[in-house]
Backbone and ligand atoms as CSV (ligand in chain L), in Angstrom:
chain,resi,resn,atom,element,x,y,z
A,1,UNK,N,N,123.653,-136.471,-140.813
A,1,UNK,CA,C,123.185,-137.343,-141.871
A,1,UNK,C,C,123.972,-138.661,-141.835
A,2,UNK,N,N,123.136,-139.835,-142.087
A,2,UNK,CA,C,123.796,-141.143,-142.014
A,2,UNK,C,C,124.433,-141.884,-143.497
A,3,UNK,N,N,125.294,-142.174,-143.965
A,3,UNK,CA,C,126.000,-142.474,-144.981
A,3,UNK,C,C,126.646,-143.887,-144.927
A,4,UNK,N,N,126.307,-144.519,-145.755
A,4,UNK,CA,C,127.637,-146.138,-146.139
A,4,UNK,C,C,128.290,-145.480,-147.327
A,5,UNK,N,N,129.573,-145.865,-147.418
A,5,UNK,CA,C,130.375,-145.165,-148.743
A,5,UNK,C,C,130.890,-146.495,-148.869
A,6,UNK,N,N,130.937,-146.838,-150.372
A,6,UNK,CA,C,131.914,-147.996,-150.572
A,6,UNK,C,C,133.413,-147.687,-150.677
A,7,UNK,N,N,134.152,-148.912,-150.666
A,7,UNK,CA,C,135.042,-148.514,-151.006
A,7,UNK,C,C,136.149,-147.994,-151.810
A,8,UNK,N,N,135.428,-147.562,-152.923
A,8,UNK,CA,C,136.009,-146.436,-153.327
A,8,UNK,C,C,136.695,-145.122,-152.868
A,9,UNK,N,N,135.725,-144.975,-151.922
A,9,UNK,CA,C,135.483,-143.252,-151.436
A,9,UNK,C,C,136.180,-143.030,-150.245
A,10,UNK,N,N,137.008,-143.645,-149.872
A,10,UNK,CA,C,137.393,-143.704,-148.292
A,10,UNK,C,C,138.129,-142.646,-147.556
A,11,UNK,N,N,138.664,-141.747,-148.894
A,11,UNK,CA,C,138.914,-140.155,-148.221
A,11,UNK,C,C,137.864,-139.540,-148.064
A,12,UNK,N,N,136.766,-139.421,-148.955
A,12,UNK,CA,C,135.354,-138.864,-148.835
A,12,UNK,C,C,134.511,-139.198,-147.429
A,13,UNK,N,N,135.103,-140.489,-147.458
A,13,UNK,CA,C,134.336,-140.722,-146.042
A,13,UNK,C,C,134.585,-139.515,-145.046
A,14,UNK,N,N,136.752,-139.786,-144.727
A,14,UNK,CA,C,137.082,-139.189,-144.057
A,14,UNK,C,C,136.266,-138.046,-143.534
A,15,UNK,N,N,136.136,-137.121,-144.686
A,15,UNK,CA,C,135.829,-136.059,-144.907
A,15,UNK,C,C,134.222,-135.520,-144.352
A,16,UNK,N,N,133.477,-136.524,-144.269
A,16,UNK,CA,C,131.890,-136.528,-144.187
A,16,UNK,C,C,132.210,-136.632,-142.667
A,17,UNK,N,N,133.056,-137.875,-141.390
A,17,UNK,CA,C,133.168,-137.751,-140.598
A,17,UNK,C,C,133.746,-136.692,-139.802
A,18,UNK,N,N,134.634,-135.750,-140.494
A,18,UNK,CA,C,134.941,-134.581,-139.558
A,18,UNK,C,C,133.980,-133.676,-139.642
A,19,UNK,N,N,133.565,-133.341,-141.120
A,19,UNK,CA,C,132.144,-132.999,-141.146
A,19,UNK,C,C,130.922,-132.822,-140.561
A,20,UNK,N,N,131.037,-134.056,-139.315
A,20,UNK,CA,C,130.040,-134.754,-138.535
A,20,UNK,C,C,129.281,-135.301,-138.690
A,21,UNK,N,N,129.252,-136.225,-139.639
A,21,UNK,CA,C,128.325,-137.173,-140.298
A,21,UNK,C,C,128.598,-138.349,-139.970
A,22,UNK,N,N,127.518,-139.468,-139.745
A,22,UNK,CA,C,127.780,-140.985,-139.443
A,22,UNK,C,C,128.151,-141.690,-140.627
A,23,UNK,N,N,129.448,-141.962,-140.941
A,23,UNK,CA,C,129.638,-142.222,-141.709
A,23,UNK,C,C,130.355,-143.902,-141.683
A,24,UNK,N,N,129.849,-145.334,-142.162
A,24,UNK,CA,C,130.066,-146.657,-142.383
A,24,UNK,C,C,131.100,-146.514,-143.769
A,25,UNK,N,N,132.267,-147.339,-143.240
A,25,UNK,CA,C,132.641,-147.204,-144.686
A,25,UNK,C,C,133.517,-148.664,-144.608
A,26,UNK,N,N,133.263,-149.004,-146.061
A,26,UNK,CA,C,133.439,-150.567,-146.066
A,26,UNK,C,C,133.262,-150.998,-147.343
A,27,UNK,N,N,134.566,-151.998,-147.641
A,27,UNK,CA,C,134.954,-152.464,-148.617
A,27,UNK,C,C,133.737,-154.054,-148.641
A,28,UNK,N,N,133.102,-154.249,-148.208
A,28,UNK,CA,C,132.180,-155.089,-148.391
A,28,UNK,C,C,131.519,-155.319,-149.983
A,29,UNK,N,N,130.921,-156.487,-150.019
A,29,UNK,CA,C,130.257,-156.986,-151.124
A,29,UNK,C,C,129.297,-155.592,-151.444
A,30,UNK,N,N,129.057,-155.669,-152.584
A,30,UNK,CA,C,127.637,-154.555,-153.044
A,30,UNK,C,C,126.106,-155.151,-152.409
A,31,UNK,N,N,126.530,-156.040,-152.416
A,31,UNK,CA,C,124.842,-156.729,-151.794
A,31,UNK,C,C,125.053,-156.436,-150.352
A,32,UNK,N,N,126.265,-156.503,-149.633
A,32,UNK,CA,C,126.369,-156.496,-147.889
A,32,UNK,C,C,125.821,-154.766,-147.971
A,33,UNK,N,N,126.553,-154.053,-149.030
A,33,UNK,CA,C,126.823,-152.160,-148.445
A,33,UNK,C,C,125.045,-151.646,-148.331
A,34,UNK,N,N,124.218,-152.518,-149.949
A,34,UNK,CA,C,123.001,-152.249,-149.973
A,34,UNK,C,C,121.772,-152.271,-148.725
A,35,UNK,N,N,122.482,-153.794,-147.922
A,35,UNK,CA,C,121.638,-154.206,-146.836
A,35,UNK,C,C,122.094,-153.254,-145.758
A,36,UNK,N,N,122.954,-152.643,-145.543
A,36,UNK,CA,C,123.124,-151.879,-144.707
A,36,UNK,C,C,122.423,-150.681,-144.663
A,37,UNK,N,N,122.615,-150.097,-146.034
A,37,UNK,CA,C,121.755,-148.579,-146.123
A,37,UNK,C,C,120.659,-148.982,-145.930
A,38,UNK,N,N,119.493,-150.250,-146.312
A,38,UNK,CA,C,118.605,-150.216,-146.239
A,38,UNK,C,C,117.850,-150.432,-144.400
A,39,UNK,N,N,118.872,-151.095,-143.640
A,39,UNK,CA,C,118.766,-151.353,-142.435
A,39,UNK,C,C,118.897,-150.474,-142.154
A,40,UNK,N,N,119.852,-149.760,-141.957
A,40,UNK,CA,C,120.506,-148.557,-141.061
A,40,UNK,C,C,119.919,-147.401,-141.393
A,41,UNK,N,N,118.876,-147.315,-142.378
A,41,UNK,CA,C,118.930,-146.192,-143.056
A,41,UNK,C,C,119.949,-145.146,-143.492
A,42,UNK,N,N,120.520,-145.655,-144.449
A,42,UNK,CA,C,121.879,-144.815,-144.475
A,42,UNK,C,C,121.668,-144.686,-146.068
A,43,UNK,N,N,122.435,-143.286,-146.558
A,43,UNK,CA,C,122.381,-143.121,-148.200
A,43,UNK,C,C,123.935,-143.656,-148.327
A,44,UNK,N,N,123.600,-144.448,-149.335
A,44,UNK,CA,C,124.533,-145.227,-150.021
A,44,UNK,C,C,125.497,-144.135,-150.954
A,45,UNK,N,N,126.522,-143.845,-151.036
A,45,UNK,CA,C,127.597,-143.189,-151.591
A,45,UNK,C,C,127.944,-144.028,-152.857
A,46,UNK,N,N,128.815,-144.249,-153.595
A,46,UNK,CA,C,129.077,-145.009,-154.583
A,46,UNK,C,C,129.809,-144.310,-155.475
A,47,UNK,N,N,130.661,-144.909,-156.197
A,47,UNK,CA,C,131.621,-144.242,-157.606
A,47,UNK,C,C,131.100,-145.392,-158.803
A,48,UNK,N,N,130.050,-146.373,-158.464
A,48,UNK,CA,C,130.223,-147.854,-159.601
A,48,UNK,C,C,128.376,-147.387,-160.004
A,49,UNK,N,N,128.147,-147.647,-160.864
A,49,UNK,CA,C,127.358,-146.614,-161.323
A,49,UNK,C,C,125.991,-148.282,-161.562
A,50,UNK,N,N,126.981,-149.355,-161.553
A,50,UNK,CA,C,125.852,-150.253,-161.300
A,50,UNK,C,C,124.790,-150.696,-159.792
A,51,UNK,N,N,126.513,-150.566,-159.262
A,51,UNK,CA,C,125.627,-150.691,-157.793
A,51,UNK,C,C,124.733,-149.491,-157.513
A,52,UNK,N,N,124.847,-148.416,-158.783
A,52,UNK,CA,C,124.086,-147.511,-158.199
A,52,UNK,C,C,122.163,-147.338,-158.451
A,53,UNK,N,N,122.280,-147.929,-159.203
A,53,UNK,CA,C,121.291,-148.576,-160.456
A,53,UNK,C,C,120.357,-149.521,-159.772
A,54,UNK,N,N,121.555,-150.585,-158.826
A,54,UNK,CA,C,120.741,-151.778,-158.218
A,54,UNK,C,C,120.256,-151.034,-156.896
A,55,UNK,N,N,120.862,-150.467,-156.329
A,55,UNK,CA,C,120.389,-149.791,-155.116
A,55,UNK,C,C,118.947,-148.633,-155.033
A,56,UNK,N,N,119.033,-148.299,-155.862
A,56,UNK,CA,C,117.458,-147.588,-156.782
A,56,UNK,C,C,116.526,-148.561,-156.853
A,57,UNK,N,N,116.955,-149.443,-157.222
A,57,UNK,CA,C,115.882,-150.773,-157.704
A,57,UNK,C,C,115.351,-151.086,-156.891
A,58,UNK,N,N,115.993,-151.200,-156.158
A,58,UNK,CA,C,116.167,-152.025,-154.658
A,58,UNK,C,C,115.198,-150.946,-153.803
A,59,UNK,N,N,115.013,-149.868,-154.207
A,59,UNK,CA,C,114.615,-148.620,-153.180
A,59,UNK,C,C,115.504,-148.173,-151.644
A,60,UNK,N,N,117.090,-148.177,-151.975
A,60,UNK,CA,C,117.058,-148.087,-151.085
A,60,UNK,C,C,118.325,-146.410,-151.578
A,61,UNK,N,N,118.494,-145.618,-150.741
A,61,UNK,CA,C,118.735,-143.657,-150.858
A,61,UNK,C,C,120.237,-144.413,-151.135
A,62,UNK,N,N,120.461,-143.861,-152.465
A,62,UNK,CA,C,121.456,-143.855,-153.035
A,62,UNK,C,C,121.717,-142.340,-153.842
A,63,UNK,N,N,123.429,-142.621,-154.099
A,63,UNK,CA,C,123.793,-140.855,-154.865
A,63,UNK,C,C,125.277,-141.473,-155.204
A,64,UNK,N,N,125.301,-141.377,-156.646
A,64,UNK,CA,C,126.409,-141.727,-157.550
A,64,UNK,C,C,127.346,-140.649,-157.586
A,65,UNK,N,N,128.268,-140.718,-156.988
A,65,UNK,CA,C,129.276,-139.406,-156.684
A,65,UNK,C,C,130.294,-139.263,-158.279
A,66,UNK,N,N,129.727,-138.429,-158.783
A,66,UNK,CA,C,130.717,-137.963,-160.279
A,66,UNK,C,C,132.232,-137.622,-160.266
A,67,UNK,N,N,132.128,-136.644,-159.145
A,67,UNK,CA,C,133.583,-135.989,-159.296
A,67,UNK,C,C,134.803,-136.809,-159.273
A,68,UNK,N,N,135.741,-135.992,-159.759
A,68,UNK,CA,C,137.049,-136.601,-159.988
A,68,UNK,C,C,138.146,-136.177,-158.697
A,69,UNK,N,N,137.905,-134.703,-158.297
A,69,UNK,CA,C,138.389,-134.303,-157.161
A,69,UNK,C,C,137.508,-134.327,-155.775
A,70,UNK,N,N,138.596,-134.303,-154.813
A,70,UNK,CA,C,137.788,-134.451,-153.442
A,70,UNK,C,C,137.098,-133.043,-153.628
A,71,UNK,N,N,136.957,-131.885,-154.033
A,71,UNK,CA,C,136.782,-130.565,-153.738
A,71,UNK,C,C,135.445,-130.535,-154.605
A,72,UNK,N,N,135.314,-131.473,-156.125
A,72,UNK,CA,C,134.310,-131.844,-156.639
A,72,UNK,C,C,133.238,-132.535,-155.864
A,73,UNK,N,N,133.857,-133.257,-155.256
A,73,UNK,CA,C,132.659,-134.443,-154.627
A,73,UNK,C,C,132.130,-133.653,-153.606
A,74,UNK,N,N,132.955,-132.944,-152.699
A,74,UNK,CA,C,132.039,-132.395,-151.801
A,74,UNK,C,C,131.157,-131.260,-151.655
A,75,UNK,N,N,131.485,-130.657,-153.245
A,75,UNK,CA,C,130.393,-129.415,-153.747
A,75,UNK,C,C,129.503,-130.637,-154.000
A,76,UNK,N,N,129.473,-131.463,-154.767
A,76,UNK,CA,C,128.239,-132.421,-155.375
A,76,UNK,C,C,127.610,-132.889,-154.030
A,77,UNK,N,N,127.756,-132.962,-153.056
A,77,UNK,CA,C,127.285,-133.726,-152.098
A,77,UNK,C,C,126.848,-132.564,-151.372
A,78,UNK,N,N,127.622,-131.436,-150.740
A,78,UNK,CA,C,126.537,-130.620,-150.276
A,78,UNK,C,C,125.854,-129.510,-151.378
A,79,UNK,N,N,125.485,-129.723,-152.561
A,79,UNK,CA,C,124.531,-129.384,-153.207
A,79,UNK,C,C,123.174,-130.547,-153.125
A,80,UNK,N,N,123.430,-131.894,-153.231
A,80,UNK,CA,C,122.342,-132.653,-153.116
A,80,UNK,C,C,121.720,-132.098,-152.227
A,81,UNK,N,N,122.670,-132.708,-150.613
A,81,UNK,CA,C,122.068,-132.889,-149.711
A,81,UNK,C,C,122.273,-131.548,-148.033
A,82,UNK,N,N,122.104,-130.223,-149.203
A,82,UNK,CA,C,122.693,-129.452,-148.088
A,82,UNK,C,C,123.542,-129.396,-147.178
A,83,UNK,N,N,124.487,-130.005,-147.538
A,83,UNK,CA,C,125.583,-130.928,-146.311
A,83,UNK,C,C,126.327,-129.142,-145.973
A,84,UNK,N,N,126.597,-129.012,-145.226
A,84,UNK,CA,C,127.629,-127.100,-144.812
A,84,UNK,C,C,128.994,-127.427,-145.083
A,85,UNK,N,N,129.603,-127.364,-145.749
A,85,UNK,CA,C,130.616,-127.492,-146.315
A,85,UNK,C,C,131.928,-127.117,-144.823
A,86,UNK,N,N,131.715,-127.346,-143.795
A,86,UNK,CA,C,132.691,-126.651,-142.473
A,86,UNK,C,C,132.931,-127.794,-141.735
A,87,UNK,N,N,133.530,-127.434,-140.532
A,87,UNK,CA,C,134.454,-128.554,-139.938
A,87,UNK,C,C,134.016,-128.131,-138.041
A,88,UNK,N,N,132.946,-128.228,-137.527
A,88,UNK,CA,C,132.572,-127.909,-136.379
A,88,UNK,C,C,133.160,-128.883,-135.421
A,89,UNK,N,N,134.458,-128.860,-134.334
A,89,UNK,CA,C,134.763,-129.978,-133.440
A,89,UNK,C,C,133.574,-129.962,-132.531
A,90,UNK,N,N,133.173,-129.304,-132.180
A,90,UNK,CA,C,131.506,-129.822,-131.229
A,90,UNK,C,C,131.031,-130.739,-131.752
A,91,UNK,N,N,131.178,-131.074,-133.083
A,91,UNK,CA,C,130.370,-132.397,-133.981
A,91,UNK,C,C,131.022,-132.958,-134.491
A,92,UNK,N,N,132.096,-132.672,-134.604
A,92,UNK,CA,C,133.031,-133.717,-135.421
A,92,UNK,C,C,132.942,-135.048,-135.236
A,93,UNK,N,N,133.366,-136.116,-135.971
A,93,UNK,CA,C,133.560,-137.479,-135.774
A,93,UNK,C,C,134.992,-137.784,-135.884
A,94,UNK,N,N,135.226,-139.056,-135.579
A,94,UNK,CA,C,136.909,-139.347,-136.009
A,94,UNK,C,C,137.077,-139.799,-136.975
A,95,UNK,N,N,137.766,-139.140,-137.941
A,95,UNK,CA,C,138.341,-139.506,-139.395
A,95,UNK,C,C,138.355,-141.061,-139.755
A,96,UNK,N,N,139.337,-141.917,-138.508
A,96,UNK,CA,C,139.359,-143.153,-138.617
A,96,UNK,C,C,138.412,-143.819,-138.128
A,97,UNK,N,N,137.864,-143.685,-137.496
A,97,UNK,CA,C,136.690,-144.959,-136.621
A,97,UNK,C,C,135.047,-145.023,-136.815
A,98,UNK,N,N,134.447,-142.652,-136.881
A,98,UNK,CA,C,133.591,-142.687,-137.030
A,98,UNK,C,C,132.739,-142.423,-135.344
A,99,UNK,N,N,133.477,-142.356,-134.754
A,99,UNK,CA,C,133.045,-141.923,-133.040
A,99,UNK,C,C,133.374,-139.855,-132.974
A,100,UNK,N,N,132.371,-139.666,-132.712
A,100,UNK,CA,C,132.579,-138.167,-132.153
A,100,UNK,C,C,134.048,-137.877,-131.124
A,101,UNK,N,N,134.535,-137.158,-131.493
A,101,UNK,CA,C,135.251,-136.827,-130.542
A,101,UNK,C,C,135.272,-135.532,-129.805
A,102,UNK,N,N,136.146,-135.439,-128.763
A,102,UNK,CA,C,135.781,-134.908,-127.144
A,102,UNK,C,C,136.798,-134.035,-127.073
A,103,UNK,N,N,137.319,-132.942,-126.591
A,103,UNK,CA,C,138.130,-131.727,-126.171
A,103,UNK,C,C,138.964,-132.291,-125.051
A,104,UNK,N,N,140.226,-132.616,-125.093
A,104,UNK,CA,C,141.179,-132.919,-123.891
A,104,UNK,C,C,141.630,-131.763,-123.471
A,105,UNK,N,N,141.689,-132.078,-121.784
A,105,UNK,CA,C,142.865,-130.958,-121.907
A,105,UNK,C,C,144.207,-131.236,-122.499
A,106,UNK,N,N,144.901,-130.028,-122.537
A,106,UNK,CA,C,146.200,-129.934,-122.976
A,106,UNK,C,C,147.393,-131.080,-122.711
A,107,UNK,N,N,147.155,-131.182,-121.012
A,107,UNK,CA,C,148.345,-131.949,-120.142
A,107,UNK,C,C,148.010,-133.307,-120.279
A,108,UNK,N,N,146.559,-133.866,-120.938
A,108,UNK,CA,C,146.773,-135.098,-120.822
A,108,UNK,C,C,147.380,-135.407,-122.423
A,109,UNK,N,N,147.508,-134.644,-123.262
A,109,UNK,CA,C,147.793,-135.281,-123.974
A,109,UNK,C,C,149.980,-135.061,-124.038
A,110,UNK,N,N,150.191,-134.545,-123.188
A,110,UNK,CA,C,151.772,-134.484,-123.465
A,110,UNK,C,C,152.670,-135.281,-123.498
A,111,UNK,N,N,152.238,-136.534,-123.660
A,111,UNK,CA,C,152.819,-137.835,-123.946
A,111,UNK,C,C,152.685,-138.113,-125.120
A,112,UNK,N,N,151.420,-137.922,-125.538
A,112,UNK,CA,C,151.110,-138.119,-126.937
A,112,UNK,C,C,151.341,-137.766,-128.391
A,113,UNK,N,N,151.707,-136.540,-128.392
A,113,UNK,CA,C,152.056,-135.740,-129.229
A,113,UNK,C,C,153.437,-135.294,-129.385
A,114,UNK,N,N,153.843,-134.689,-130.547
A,114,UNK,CA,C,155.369,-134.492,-130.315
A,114,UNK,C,C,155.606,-133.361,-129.758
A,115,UNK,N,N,156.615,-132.774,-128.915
A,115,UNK,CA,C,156.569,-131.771,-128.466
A,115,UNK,C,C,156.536,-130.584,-129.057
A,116,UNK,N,N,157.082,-130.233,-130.017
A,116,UNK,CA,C,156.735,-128.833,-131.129
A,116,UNK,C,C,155.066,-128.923,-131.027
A,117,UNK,N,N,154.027,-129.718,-131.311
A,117,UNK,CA,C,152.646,-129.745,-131.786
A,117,UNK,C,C,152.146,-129.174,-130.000
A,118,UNK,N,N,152.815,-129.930,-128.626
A,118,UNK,CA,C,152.652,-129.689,-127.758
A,118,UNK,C,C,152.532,-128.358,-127.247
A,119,UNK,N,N,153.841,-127.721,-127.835
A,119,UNK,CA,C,154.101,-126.362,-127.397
A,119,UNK,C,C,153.416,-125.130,-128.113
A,120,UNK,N,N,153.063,-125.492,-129.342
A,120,UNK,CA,C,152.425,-124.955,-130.490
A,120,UNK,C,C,151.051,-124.571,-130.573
A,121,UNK,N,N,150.436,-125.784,-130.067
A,121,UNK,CA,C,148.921,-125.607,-130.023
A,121,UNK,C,C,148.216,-125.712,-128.295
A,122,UNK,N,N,147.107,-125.009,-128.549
A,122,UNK,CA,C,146.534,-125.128,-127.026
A,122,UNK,C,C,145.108,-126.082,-126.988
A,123,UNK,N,N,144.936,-126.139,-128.024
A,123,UNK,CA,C,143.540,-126.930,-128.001
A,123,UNK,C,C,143.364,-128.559,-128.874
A,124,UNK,N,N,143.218,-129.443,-127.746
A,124,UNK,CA,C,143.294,-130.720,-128.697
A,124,UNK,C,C,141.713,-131.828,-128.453
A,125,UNK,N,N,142.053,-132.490,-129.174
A,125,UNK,CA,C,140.888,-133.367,-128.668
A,125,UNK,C,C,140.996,-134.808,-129.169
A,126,UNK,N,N,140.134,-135.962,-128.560
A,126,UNK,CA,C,140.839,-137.339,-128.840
A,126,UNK,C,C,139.631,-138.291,-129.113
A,127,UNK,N,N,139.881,-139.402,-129.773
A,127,UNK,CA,C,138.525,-140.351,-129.824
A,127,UNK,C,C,138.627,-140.845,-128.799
A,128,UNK,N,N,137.375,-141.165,-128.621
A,128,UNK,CA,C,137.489,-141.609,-127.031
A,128,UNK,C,C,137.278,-143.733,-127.492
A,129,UNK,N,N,136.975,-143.479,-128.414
A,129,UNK,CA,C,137.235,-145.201,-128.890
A,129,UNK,C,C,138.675,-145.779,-129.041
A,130,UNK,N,N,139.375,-144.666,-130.374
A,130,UNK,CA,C,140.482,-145.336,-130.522
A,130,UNK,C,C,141.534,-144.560,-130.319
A,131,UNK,N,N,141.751,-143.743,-129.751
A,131,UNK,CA,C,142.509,-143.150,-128.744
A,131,UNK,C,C,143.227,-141.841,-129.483
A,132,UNK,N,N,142.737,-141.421,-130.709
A,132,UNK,CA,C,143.338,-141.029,-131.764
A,132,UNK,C,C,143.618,-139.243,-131.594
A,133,UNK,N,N,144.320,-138.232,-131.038
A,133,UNK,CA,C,144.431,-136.793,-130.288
A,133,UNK,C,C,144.469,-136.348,-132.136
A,134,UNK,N,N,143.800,-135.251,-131.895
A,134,UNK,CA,C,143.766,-133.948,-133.051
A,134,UNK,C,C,143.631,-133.079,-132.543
A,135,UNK,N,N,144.211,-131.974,-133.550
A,135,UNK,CA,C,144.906,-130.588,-133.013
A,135,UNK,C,C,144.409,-130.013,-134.462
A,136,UNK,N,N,144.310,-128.565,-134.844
A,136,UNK,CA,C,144.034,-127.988,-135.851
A,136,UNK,C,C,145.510,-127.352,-136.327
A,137,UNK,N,N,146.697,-128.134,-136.431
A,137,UNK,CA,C,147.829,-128.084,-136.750
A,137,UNK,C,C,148.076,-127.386,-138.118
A,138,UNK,N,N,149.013,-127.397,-138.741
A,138,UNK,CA,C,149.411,-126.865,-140.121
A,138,UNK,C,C,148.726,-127.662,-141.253
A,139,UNK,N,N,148.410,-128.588,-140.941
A,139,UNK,CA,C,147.443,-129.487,-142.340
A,139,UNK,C,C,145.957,-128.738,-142.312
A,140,UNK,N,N,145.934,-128.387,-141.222
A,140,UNK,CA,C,144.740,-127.404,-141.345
A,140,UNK,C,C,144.283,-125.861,-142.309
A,141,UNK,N,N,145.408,-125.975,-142.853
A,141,UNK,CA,C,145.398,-125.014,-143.814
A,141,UNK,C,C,144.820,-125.334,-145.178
A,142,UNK,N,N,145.500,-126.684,-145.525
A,142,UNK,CA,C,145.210,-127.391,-146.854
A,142,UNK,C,C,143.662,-127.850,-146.086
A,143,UNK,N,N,143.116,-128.079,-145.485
A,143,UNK,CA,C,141.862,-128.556,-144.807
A,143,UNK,C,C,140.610,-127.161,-145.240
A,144,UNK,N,N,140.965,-125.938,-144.711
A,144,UNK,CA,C,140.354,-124.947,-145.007
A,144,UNK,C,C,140.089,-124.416,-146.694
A,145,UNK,N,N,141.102,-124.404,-147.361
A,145,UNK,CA,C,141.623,-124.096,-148.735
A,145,UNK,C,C,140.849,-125.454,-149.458
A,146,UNK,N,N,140.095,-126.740,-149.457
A,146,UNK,CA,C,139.897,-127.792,-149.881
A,146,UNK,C,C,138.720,-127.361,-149.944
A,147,UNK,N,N,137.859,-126.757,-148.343
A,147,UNK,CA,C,136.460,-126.644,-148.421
A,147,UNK,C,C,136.190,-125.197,-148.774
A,148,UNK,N,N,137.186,-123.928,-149.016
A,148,UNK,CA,C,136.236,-123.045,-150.043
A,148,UNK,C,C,136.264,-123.594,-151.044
A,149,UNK,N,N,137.403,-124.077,-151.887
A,149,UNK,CA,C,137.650,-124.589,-153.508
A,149,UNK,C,C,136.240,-124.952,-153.626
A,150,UNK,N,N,135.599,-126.353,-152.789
A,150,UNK,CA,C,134.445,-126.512,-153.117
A,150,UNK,C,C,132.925,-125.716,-152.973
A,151,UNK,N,N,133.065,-125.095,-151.843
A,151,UNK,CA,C,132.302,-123.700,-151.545
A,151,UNK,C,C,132.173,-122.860,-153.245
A,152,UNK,N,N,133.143,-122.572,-153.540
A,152,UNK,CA,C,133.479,-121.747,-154.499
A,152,UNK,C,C,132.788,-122.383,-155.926
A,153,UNK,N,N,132.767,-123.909,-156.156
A,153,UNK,CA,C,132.591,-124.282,-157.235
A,153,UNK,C,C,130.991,-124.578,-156.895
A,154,UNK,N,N,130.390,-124.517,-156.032
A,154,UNK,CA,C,128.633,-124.759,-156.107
A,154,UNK,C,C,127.748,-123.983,-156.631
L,1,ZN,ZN,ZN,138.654,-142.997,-133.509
């Protein structure tokens, strides 16, 4: 699914891109974010409840995100829009850029990483835009525990 999030939402974004979602995210004017969803076809995200109003008007797929927690927003969002509440690296995107990323091997990344994460984990993978290596490390716990909370509250 294709998404512009303003900038409000820019962990949410995060979140939609590991997700595997195309996700634009940008502190731009409300009139620039509108022309985009409407070009790109993309649903407009939003926390400002006017731009959400004008973007309706406008006809172009908008969804006024309520919640207060990230664990809120992303039950509200995959209740709209069936979104699977999981984290598939076959589809993933990169948190920062928004490019899918790719499975390295191990050895190219041993420069990259610190050596504990090196020795620790066997499976990594990198944007191939901005050069960025992920590993399903110990933050991956709080990562799992974020998406039942919201699982749990739908
Ligand atoms: Zn990247």
């Amino acid at each position: 699914m294709k998404f512009v999030v303003d900038g409000m939402l820019g962990t949410l974004a995060r979140w939609l891109r590991m997700m595997g979602h195309d996700v634009r995210y940008s502190t731009l004017e409300d009139s620039e974010l509108l022309a985009i969803a409407k070009k790109e076809h993309r649903i407009l995200l939003t926390r400002d409840f006017e731009l959400y109003q004008h973007a309706v008007s406008r006809e172009a797929d908008a969804f006024y995100v309520e919640g207060q927690t990230q664990e809120e927003r992303l039950a509200e969002l995959a209740a709209r829009f069936a979104i699977s509440l999981r984290i598939d690296m076959a589809a993933s995107r990169c948190p920062k850029c928004n490019t899918q990323v790719q499975p390295v091997p191990k050895e190219e990344v041993a420069n990259r990483v610190e050596k504990s994460t090196f020795e620790h984990y066997t499976e990594f993978w990198e944007c191939p835009k901005c050069g960025q290596v992920y590993w399903q490390g110990a933050h991956w716990t709080r990562i799992r525990e974020t998406l039942k909370t919201a699982k749990q509250s739908l």
